[in-house]
C-alpha positions as a Markdown table, in Angstrom:
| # | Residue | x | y | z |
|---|---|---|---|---|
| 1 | Unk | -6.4 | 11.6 | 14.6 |
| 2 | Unk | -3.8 | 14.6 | 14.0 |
| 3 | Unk | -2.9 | 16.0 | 10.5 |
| 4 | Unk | 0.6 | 15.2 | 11.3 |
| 5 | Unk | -0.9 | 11.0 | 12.0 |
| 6 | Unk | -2.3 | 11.1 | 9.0 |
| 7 | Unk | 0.6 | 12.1 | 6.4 |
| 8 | Unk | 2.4 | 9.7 | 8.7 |
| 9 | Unk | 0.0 | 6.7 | 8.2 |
| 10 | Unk | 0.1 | 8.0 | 4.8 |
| 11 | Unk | 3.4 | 7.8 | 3.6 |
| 12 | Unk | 4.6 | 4.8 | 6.0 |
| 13 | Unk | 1.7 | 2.9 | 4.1 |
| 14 | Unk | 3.0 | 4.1 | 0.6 |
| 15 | Unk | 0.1 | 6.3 | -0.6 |
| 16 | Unk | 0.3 | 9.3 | -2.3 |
| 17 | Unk | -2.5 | 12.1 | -1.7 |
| 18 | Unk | -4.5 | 11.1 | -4.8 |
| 19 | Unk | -3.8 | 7.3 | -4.2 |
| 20 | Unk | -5.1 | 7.6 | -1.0 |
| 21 | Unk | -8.4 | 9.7 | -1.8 |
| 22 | Unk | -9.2 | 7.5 | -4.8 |
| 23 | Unk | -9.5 | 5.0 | -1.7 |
| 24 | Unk | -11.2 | 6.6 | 0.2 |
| 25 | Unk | -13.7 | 8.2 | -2.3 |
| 26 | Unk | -12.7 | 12.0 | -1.4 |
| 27 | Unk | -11.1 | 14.8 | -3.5 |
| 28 | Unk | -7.3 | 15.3 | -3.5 |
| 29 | Unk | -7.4 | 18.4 | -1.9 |
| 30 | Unk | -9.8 | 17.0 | 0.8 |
| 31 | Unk | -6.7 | 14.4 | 1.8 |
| 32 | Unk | -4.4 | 17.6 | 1.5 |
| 33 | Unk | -6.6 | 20.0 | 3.5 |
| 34 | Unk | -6.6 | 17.5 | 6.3 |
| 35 | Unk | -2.8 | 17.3 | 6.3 |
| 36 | Unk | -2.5 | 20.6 | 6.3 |
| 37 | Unk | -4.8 | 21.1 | 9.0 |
| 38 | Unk | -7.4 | 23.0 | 7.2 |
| 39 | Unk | -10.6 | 20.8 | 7.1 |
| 40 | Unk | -11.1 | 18.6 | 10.3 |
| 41 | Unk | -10.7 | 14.8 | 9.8 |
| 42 | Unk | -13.5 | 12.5 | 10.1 |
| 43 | Unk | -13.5 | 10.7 | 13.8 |
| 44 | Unk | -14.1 | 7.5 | 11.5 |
| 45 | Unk | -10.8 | 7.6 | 9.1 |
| 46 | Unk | -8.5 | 5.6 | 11.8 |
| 47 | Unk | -10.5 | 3.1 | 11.5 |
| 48 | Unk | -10.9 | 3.2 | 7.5 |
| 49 | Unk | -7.3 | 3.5 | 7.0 |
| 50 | Unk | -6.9 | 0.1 | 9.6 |
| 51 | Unk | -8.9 | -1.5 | 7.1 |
| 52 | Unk | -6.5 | -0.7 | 4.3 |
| 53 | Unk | -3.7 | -1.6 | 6.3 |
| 54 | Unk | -5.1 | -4.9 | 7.6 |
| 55 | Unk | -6.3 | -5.4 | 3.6 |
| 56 | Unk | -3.1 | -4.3 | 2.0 |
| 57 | Unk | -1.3 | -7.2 | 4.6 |
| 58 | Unk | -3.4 | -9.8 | 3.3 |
| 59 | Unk | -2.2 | -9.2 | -0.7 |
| 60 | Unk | 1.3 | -9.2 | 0.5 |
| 61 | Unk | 1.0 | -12.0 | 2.2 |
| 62 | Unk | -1.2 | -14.1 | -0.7 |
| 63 | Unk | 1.4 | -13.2 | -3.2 |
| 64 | Unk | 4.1 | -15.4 | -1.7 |
């Protein structure tokens, strides 16, 4: 995964940087440093932020 996949995912999936790393269990500036390019991102995260995807799917879909 690219910097520029992750603020994609990010902000397509309506997280905000600290939304997302209270999540994931990281610091703020860990989600912004791997944005930005500056710290490398975890070969796991895609399949972390699946999860959440997959999960967030299922509460929209249980509140109708």
């Amino acid at each position: 995964m690219k910097p520029s996949d992750l603020l994609k995912w990010r902000k397509k999936n309506g997280y905000s940087q600290i939304k997302l790393a209270k999540v994931l269990g990281v610091a703020t500036n860990t989600v912004y440093r791997w944005e930005k390019g500056m710290r490398e991102i975890p070969s796991f995260l895609h399949l972390t932020l699946e999860c959440l995807k997959k999960n967030k799917t299922k509460r929209k879909l249980s509140k109708k």
